[in-house]
Structures are given as C-alpha cells and as structure tokens.
N, C-alpha and C positions, 0 to 999 in steps of 0.2 A: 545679315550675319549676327547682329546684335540681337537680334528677337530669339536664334537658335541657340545661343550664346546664354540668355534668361532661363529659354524654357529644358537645357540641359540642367541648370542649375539647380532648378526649381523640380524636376524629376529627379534628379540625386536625392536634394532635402525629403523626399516623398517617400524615396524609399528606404532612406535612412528610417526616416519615423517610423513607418510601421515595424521596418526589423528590429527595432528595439523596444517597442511595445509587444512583441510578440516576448520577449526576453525576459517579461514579468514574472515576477516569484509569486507564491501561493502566499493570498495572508492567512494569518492564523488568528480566529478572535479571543478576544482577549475574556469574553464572559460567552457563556453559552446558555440556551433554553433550558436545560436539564441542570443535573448535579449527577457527580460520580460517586456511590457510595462504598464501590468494592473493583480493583483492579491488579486482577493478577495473571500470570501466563506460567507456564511449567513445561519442561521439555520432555520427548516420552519415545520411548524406545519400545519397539515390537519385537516377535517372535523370530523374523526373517532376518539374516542376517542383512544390515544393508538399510533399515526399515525404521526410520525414528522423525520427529516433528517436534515442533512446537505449538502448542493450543493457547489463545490470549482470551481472555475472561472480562470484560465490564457492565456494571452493572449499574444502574440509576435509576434515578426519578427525575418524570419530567411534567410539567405543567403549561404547553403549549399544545395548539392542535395543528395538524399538517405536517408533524415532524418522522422524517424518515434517516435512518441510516446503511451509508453501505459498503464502505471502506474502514480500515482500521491499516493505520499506516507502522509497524513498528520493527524496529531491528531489521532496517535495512530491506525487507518485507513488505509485498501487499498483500492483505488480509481482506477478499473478500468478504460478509458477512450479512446473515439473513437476525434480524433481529426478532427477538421476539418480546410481546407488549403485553402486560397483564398490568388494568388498572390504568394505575398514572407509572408503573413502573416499566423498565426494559431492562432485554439484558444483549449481549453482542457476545458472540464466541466467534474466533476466526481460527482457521486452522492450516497449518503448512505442512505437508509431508515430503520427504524425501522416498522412496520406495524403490526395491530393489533395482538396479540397472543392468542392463541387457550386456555380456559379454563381446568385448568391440573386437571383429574376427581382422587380425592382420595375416595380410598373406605376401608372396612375393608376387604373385598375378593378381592385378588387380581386380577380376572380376569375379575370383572368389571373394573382394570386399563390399563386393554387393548387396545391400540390405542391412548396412552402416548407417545409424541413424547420427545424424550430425549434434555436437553439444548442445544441451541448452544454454543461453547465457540470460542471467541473472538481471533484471531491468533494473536501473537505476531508479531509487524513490524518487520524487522531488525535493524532501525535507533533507535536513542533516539532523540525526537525533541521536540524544546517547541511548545507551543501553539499557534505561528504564522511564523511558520516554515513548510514547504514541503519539500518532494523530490521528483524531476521527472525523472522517467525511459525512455531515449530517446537511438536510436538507429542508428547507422551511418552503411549502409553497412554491416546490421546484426548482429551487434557489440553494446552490450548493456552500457549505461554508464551513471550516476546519479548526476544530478544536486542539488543545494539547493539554494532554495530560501526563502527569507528571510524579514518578514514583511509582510507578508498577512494579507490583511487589513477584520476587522470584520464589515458585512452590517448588517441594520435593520432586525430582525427576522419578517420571511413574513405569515401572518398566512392565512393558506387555507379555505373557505367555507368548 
C-alpha cells in the first residue's frame, strides 16, 4: 500500500513537470547577428470593395553565415516572409490581406445554407506587443531565435486602383 501510495505521488510530480514546462514563453534576445537599418509597414486599400492589407518592410545588415529568416511577428499578426539577401545585406517584406468575402446565404431551410463556409478565426501570436513593435524569427544553424524590434515607423496608406 505504501509503495502505491509513493509511486502515485511520484507520477503526479511527473506530470506536473512536464505540463509546466510545456507553458514556457518564447525568449526574446536581447542582441542579434544583424542590425536593423530601416523598419516600416503601411496599410493599403484595393480596387475591390472589401480588399485592403498591411505590408511590413525590414531591412539590414548582417555578418554571420547560416542566418535565415521566416517569421515576422507584428500587430497581432503572423507574417510569413521569404527574405531576400544581397551582399551582407537583407531585406524581409511580409504581407497580410484581407480580400473580398463570399456573401453568407441565410435561409429559413437549412439546406439552402449549404456551401456556408465557416469563419475564420484569427490565431493568437505568442508575443504581447504594442503597436510599433515586431518580432523576428531568425535562425542560425537551424536553431531558431527571436528578435524585437522596436519603433516601426507608420508610412502613408497607399490606395490601390
């Protein structure tokens, strides 16, 4: 009875641990391989009614080799991002659109509501950041690690034909 008595106790603690180790926050470093020489985003409205985004812009220098990036975390936002590398320089554009949505048919039969596509809903970041604030997910040697950058500047909003 005593020994069932240990080894409950002892898988409790076990599982406590890991489920709080799973609970771990994202760090953020505090210096990074690169420098940021230019960081701005603008919001931008189309033709279509319905049709508008925001575009995020950075730009540096960097003097390590193995360095990749592919995330750009801002306003609440994930920002895929394909970088592009000239020299010892990069630059990271990400882009979010919003694009027209589909008119949602209510009926009183419900199987004239068929072909109702369900909402999207919005992921949660993992950051908490204000509003001219980023994070970038960069990687050294397959080793992923996140920056924050701070002050991203807000350009003219650009309206589309």
């Amino acid at each position: 009875m005593k020994f069932l008595k240990k080894a409950s106790i002892y898988f409790i603690l076990v599982i406590m641990f890991f489920g709080f180790t799973q609970c771990k926050s994202q760090k953020v470093a505090q210096k990074a391989p690169f420098t940021i020489t230019e960081k701005t985003y603008f919001y931008w409205a189309g033709g279509k009614k319905g049709s508008t985004g925001i575009n995020i812009k950075i730009v540096g220098n960097f003097d390590t080799t193995n360095l990749a990036f592919s995330t750009i975390y801002f306003q609440n936002r994930e920002y895929k991002v394909v970088p592009e590398f000239k020299e010892n320089k990069f630059t990271l554009i990400g882009s979010y659109s919003t694009l027209n949505k589909k008119d949602i048919i209510m009926h009183q039969d419900p199987a004239k509501e068929f072909g109702n596509e369900p909402p999207m809903t919005e992921k949660k970041i993992p950051f908490d950041l204000q509003n001219d604030e980023a994070i970038i997910v960069y990687s050294i040697n397959g080793k992923d690690f996140y920056y924050k950058v701070n002050g991203v500047k807000q350009l003219d909003t650009v309206y589309y034909p």
